[in-house]
N, C-alpha and C positions, 0 to 999 in steps of 0.2 A: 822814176826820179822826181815827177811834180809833187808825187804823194808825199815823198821822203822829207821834199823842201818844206811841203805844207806844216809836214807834222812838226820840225827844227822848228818853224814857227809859231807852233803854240807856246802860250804861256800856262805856265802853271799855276794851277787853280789855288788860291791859300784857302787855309783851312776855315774860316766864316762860308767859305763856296762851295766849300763842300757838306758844309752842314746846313747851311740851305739847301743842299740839293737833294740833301739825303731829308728833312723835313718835309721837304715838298711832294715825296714821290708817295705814291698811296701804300706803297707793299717794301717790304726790305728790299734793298739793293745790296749788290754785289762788286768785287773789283771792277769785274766786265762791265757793269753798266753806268759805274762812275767814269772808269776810263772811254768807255764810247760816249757820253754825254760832253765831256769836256777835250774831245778829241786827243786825246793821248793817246801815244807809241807804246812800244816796248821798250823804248830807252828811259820811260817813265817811272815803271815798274818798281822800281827800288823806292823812290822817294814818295810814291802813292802807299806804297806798303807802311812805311816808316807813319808817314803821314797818319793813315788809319791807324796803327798801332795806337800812337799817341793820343791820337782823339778817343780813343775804347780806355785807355789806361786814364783819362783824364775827367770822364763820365760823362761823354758831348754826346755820345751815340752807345746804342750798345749792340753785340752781336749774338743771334738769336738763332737755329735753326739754320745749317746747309751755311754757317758761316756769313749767315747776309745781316747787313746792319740798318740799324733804325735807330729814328731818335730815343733817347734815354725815356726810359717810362711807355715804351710804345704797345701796343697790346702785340700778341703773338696772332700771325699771320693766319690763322686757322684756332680757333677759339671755342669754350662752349661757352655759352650764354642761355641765360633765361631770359622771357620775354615780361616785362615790370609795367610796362603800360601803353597805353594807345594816346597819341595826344590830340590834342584838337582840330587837326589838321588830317586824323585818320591814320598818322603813320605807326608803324609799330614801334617800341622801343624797348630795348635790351639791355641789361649789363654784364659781365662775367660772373659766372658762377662759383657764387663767394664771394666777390666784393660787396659790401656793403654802400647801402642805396648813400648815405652823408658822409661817405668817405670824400676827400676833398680832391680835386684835381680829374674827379671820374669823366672819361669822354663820353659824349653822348653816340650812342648809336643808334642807326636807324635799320633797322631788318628792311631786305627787300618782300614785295608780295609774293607772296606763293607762286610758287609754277601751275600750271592748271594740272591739274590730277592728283595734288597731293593734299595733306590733311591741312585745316585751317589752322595756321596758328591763334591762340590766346593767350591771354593772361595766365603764367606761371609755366607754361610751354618750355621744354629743355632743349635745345640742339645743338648739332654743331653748323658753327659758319665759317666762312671765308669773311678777311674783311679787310678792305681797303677805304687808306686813311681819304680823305675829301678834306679837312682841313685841321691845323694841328691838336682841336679837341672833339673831330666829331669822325664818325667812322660809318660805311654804307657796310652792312653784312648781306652776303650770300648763303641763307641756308644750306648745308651741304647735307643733312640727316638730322631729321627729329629723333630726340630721345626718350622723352617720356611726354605723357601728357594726353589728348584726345589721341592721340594715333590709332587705337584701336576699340574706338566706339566711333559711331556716328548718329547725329541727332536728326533727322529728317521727314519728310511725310510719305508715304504709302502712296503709290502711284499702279495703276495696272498698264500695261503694255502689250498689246495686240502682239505687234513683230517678236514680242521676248516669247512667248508662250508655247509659241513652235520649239522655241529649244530651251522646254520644262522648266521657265521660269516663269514664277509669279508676277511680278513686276520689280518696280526699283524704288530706290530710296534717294528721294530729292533732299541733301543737306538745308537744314536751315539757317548756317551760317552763309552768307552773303557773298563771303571772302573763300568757299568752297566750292570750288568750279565742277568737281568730278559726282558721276550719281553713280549707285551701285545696285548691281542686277543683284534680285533675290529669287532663288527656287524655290518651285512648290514646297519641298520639305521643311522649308526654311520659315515660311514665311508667316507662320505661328496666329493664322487666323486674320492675319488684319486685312482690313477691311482697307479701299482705295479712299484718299483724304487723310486718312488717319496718321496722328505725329506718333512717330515710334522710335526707339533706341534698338540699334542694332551694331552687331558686333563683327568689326570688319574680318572676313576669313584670308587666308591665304592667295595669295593673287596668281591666275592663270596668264599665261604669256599673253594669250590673243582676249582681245574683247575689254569690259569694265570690269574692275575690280567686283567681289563680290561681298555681299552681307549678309548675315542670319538676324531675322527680327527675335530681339531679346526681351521687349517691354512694348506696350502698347498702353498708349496716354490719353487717348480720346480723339476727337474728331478736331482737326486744324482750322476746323470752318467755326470752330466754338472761340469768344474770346478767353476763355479762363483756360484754355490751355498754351496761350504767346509766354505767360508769366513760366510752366513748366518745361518752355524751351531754352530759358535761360538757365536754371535749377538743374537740369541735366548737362547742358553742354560747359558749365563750369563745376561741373561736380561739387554742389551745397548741398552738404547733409540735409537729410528731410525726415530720417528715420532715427531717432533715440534708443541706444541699446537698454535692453529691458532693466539691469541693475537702475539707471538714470533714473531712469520711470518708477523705479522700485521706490529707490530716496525720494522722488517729487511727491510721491502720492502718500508717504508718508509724513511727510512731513505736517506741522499741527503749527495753528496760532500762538503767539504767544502770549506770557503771562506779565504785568507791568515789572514786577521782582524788583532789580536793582535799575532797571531804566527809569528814565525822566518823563513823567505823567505831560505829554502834550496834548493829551486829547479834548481840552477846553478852549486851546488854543483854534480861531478857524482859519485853519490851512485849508487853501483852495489847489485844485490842481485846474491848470486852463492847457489844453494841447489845442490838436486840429479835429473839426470833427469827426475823421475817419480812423484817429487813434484807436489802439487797439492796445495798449498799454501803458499804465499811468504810472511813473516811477520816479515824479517830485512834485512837490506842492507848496505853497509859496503862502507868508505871510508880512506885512510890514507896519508897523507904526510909528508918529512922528515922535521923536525925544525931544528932550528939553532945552538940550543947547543948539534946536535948528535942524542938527541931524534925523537920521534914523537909522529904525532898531529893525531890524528882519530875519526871517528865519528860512532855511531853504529846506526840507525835509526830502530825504532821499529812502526809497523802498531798501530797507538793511537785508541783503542779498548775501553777505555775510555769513550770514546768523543760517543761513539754510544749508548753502554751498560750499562745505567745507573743505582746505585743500587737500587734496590726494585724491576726493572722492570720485565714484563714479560721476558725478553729475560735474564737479568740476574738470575732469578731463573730456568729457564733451564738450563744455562749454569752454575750457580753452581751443580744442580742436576748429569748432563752428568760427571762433573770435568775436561773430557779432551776431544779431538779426540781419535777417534780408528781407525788405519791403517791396511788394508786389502793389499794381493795382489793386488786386483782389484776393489779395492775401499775403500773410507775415509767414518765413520762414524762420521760427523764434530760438534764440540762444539756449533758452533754458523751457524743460516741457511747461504748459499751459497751466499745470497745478500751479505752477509758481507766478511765471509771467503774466497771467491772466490772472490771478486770484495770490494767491498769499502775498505775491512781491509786488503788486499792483495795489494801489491806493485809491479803493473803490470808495464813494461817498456812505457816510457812515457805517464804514467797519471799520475797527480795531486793526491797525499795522504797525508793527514790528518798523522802525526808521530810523535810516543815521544821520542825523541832523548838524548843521550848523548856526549857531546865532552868529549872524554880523552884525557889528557898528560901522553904518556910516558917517561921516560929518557932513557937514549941509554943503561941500563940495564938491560930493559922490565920493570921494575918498574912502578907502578899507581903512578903518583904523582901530581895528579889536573884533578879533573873532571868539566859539567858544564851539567845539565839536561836543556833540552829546547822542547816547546812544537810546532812544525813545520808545513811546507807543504814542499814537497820534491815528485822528477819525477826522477824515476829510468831512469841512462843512458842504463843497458841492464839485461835481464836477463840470467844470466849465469849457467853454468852448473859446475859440480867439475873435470867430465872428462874434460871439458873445459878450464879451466882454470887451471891447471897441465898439459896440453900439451902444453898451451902457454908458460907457466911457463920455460918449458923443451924445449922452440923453436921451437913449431911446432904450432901456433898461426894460429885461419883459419880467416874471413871474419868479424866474430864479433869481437871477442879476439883483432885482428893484429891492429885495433888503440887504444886499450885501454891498449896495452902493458905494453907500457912506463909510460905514466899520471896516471894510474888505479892500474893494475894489480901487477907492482914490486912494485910500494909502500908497499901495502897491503902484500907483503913475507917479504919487510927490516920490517913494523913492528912486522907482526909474528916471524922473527928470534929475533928480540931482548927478546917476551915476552914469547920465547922456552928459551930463558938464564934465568929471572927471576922465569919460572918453575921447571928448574933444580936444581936452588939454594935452592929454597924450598924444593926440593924432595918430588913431590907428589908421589903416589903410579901408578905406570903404569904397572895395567894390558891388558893384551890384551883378549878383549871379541869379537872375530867374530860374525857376524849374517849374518843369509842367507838370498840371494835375490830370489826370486821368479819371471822369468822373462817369460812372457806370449805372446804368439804371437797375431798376429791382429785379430784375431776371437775366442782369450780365449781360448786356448789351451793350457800347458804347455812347453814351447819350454826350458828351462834345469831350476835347481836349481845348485846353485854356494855359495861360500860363498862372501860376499859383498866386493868388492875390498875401500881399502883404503889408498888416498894420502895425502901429504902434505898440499892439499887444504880444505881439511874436516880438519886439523888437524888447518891450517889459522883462519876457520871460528868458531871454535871450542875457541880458543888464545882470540879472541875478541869477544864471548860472554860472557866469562869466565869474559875479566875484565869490560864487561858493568854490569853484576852481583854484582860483585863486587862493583863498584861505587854505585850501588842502593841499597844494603845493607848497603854499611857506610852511603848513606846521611840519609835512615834511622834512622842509629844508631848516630849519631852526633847532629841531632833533636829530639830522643829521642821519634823517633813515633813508635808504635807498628808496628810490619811487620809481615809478615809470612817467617818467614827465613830457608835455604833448608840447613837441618844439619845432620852431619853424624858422628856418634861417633866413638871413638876408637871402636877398637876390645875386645869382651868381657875377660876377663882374663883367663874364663876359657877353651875358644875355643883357645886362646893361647897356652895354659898349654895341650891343645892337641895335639895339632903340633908340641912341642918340641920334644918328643919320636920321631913321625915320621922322623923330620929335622935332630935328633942328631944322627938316625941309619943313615944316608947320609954323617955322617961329615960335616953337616950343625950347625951351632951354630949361634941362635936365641938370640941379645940382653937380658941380665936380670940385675935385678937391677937397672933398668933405666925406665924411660916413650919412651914406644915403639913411636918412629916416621916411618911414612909411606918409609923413606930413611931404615929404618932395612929392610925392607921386599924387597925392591928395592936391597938390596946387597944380599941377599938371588937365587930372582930371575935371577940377574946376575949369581951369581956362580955356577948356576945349570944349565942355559942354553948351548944348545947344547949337553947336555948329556942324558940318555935313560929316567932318573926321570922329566926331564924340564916341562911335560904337568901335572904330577901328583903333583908337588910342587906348580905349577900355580894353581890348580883347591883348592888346600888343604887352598892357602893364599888365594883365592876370595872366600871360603865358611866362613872363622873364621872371616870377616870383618862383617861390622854391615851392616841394610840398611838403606839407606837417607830417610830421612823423612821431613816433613812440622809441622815446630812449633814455635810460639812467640817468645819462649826462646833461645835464639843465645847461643850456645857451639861451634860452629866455624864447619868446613867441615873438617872432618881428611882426605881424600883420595884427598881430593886437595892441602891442608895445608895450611887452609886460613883460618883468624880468623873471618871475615864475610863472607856470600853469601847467595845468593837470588835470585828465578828466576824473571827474568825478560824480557828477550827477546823473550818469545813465546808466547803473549795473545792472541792469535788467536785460539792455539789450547791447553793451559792450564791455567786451571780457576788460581790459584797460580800465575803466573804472573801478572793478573788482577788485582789479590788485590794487587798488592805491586806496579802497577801504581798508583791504585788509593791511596794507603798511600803516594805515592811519591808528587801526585798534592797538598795534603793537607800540605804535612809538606814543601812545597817549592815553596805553592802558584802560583801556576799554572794555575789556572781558576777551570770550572769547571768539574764533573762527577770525582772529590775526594771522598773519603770514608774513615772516623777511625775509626776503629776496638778496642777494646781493648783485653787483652788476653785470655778472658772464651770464646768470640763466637770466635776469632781467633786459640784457642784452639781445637774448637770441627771444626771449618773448617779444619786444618790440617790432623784430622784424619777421616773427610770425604772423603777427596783429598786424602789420603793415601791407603783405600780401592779402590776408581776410579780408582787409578793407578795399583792398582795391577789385578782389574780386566780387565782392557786394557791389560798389561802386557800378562797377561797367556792367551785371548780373541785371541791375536795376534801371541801368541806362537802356540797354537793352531791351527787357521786357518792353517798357516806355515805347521805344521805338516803335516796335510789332505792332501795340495798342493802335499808336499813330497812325499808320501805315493800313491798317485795318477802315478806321476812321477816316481817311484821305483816299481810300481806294473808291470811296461811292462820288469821287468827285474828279476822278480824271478827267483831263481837260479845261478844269477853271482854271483860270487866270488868277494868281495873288501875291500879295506884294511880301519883300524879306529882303535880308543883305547879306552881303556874302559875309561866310561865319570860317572858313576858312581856302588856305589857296594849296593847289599841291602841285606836281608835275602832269597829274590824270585829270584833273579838273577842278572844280570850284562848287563849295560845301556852301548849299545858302542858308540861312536860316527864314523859316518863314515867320511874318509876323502875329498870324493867329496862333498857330498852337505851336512855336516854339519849336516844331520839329525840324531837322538839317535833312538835306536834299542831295543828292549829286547831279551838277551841270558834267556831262562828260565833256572831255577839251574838242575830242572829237566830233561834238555838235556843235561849237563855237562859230563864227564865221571864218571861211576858211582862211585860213594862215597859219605860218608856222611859229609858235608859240614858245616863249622862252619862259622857264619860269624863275623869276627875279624874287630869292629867297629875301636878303636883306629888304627889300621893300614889301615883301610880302602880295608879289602880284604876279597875273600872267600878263606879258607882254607882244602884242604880234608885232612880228620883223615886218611883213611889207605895209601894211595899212598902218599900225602903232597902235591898235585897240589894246585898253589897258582896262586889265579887271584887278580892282586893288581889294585889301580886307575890308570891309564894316562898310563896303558902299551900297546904298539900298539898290535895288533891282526889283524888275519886274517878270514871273517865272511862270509858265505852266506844268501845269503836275503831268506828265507823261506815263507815271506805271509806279505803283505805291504795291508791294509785294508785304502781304502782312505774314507770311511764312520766315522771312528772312529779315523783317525791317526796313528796306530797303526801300529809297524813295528817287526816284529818278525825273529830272526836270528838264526844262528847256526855257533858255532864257529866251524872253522877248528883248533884241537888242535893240535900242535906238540908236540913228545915226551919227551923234555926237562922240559916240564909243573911237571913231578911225578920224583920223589925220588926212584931209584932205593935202596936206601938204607935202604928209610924207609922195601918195602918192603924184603930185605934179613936182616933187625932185626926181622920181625915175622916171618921169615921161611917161604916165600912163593917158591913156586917151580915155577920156568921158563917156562915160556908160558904160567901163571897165571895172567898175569900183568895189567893194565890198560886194560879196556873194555871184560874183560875174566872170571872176576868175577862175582857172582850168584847177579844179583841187589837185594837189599834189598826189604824187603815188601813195600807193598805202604802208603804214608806217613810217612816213618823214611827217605826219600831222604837226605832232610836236613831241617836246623833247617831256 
């Protein structure tokens, strides 16, 4: 009878309460679990029912599967996803398969990590997951079954095994992804000669109930202890072509120089090309002089790649497959064979090339105010280097540089200073992204890792790609010809809307009421520099910006703040620049090896070029790493200084300040406490003492175990005692000499969350 009175009791829930609750809940719910939530009866029934009808007919919620409802737009309860990228924080990230990456309103997901024994996920990885909602745009998935991808290779090193041999196994195969917990026993039959050390590809077999899965060695790479084999564990375990089908090869090697004919005689002209010294590809060259009203006149000269790579060809369907180069320490994995890339489509100092050039007019502003595309022959006066050319720059000019001083070199700083003032004006966003260099002695040995130094002259050559981009985009858009245009949107609103808490506990104040420009965040980063937040406010605005992408549709570039742009000056080593030569020859009649696109297949090349790139990307981050890792391994045990580079629920990613490389603090080394991890602030926080490790604060680390098979750098922070809250603990009554590291650790697995 109490129960009965209880239930006449309730009120009934209206419907804003129920659509919060049905918002709130991570997985579809059901009648059952609305009405046990809000304690309803069976005398309820009718007007819950009614209730839910109306909400589904009305588009508040909708119903999905087994009759269970979720909010309107919600993903399905069990999902396939591909895996799109890993963020800075180490987590994976996902979306469904088939949506597109700029579709608007897309929730972020974050894949949990593997199970131990199963294959590693990566980049481009298919499966199916579980997923529940965490909050109304972001979603936690549960792998339930890999569907395509690594599953049935594995990239590792040759190991022998005393205990395996007894039962006619060779040894096993230690994976050299980081993130792969399981190894695999190989039989003598199997095991195809390799030798113990050695990095091998092997092909996962059929799996026996008892014991480790097993593998057959399929490929044998060389010995692990070499450094020029870290670069071909990245090359395998992302599957990057390395091999040219013969027809490719056929067209490359045929291919011959060209004749001046109808092109534009630039070869009197001296166009210089400046890269980095370890270039292995030269595919634009740069010249400028001053004009008469102030301005200046410059020419950008691009390797006409065009003119070789015709569409439909074999070489172009490689070279769309590949999408781009991939850059190794110690070696380029190239778009297009070396006949080309190396030599015909490379702008070696005096020979004859084939180029698709643009003259700009600047006005003494920096301003673009008249461009003129032309299709060339042009003979590099020299090929120069960036140290080179900033030491001239800065009067210390050697044997090359010293006569190109005057005619060449200051031109080319009066125009970049002018179009450093039209960059200003616009306020693009200038963060500063270090990368590390990896600098190897004459027999491939590691001689240091550094973070890459950068002058004024990267920043010249940078100025005038920027507005040959530009010119190629508008003449595009002025004709009215489809392009593939390189765009980058604002920042999502609600990674904004995250930042603000952070900024406003700093007495920072974040633009509102307004359409954010890349100059907000530019006043941000001024007013914080110099101070102990500077690396964490930098790391917090490069994570809430969006990333650039390849699409028909022109929305302009928010981080440069330019309402068109387009690559154009690398088709040597990015398929994306290619096509937007070839729309350039068509809509500006140029001759031949044009091509239009219109925007469905333009469309879906975008976002094949969007995955190429990211698998480069992380291919290359990685190599880098092993390097690292190799290079840090002869010094376990030193003491050096870095700041944390990211926060996660597993521990704390620091960056070190020599060579740029990230580390793992595991949580589980931390001083004991149970550990909360405080997303919005971006920090681990402990419940009994109050130690807080926040992003971009510097620390002091030592290297505990630097794994150059896997990349993998594991640390241990030296904490000082200012980290804990004496306070906290004299509010629970702790008695002195109990403090930090004196306490009974907790059982295992309540470490932290």
């Amino acid at each position: 009878m109490a129960r009965r009175r209880d239930r006449e009791q309730v009120t009934f829930p209206d419907r804003d309460a129920i659509v919060a609750f049905i918002r709130s809940s991570p997985t579809a719910v059901g009648k059952r679990e609305i009405a046990r939530h809000f304690g309803l009866g069976i005398e309820h029934r009718g007007a819950l029912k009614a209730l839910l009808r109306e909400l589904e007919e009305t588009g508040s919620v909708e119903r999905g599967p087994g009759r269970r409802l979720g909010p309107r737009d919600a993903l399905p309860e069990v999902t396939m996803l591909v895996i799109t990228d890993i963020d800075a924080d180490g987590e994976l990230l996902a979306r469904p398969v088939g949506a597109r990456a700029d579709e608007e309103g897309q929730p972020r997901i974050f894949v949990q990590p593997e199970r131990r024994g199963t294959p590693a996920l990566v980049v481009g990885t298919r499966l199916l997951a579980r997923l529940s909602r965490t909050s109304p745009d972001e979603y936690q998935a549960r792998p339930i079954r890999i569907m395509e991808g690594d599953a049935g290779r594995v990239v590792g090193v040759f190991m022998t095994d005393a205990r395996l041999k007894g039962g006619g196994f060779a040894g096993r195969i230690v994976p050299t992804d980081r993130r792969q917990k399981i190894e695999y026993r190989v039989a003598m039959a199997d095991a195809g000669g390799a030798e113990p050390g050695e990095l091998v590809v092997g092909e996962v077999l059929p799996r026996s109930r008892m014991g480790l899965p097993q593998a057959a060695v399929v490929e044998r790479l060389g010995d692990m202890a070499s450094p020029r084999t870290f670069s071909l564990v990245a090359i395998h375990t992302h599957g990057i072509p390395t091999e040219f089908p013969a027809a490719a090869l056929e067209e490359a090697e045929a291919a011959r120089p060209v004749a001046l004919g109808q092109r534009e005689d630039l070869r009197d002209l001296p166009l210089v090309t400046i890269d980095g010294a370890d270039a292995r590809d030269f595919d634009d060259a740069v010249w400028a002089e001053p004009a008469a009203d102030g301005g200046w006149n410059a020419v950008v000269a691009i390797a006409d790649v065009a003119h070789y790579v015709r569409p439909g060809s074999a070489l172009d369907r490689e070279a769309r497959r590949r999408g781009n180069s991939v850059y190794f320490p110690d070696r380029v994995v190239p778009m297009l064979p070396e006949a080309l890339s190396n030599d015909l489509c490379s702008l070696r100092p005096a020979e004859p090339r084939a180029c698709f050039a643009v003259r700009l007019r600047i006005d003494a502003d920096g301003r673009l105010v008249g461009h003129r595309f032309v299709r060339g022959l042009m003979r590099s006066a020299a090929r120069l280097t960036y140290d080179q050319v900033q030491a001239a720059a800065d009067g210390r000019p050697d044997d090359v540089t010293g006569p190109l001083l005057e005619p060449v070199i200051r031109p080319l700083y009066g125009a970049f200073a002018a179009l450093l003032q039209a960059r200003a004006k616009r306020g693009t966003l200038d963060l500063d992204l270090p990368e590390r260099q990896v600098i190897l002695g004459p027999d491939g040995h590691i001689d240091r890792v550094v973070p890459r130094r950068r002058y004024d002259s990267h920043r010249l050559i940078e100025e005038l790609m920027i507005a040959a981009n530009v010119a190629a985009a508008d003449a595009a858009s002025d004709r009215q010809m489809p392009c593939l245009y390189r765009i980058h949107d604002a920042p999502d609103p609600a990674k904004v809307e995250a930042l603000r808490p952070v900024l406003d506990s700093l007495g920072l104040r974040l633009a509102r009421g307004q359409v954010l420009k890349p100059h907000h965040f530019n006043d941000i980063i001024t007013r914080v520099a110099g101070t102990p937040h500077a690396a964490m406010v930098h790391d917090l605005i490069l994570r809430s910006q969006a990333q650039a992408q390849y699409r028909p549709e022109n929305i302009g570039h928010f981080g440069l703040a330019l309402r068109r742009y387009a690559h154009f000056t690398s088709p040597i080593r990015r398929y994306a620049d290619l096509a937007v030569h070839r729309a350039l020859i068509v809509a500006l009649g140029l001759g031949d090896g044009g091509e239009r696109q219109e925007t469905g297949p333009l469309d879906e090349l975008g976002e094949h070029l969007g995955v190429t790139e990211r698998r480069a990307a992380v291919a290359e981050r990685e190599s880098v790493d092993r390097y690292t890792a190799a290079y840090l391994s002869e010094r376990i045990g030193t003491e050096v200084s870095g700041r944390i580079g990211g926060v996660t629920r597993f521990g704390l990613f620091v960056t070190l300040a020599e060579t740029g490389a990230d580390g793992l603090v595991p949580v589980s080394t931390l001083p004991t406490d149970f550990y909360d991890h405080d997303a919005k602030s971006h920090a681990l926080v402990g419940r009994r003492w109050g130690r807080t490790y926040r992003l971009g604060e510097p620390v002091k680390v030592r290297i505990v175990e630097a794994d150059a098979a896997t990349g993998g750098l594991v640390l241990s922070l030296l904490d000082p005692e200012d980290r804990w809250s004496p306070g906290i603990a004299a509010a629970r009554g702790d008695r002195p000499g109990t403090g930090p590291g004196r306490e009974r650790r907790p059982p295992r697995g309540r470490k932290s969350r």
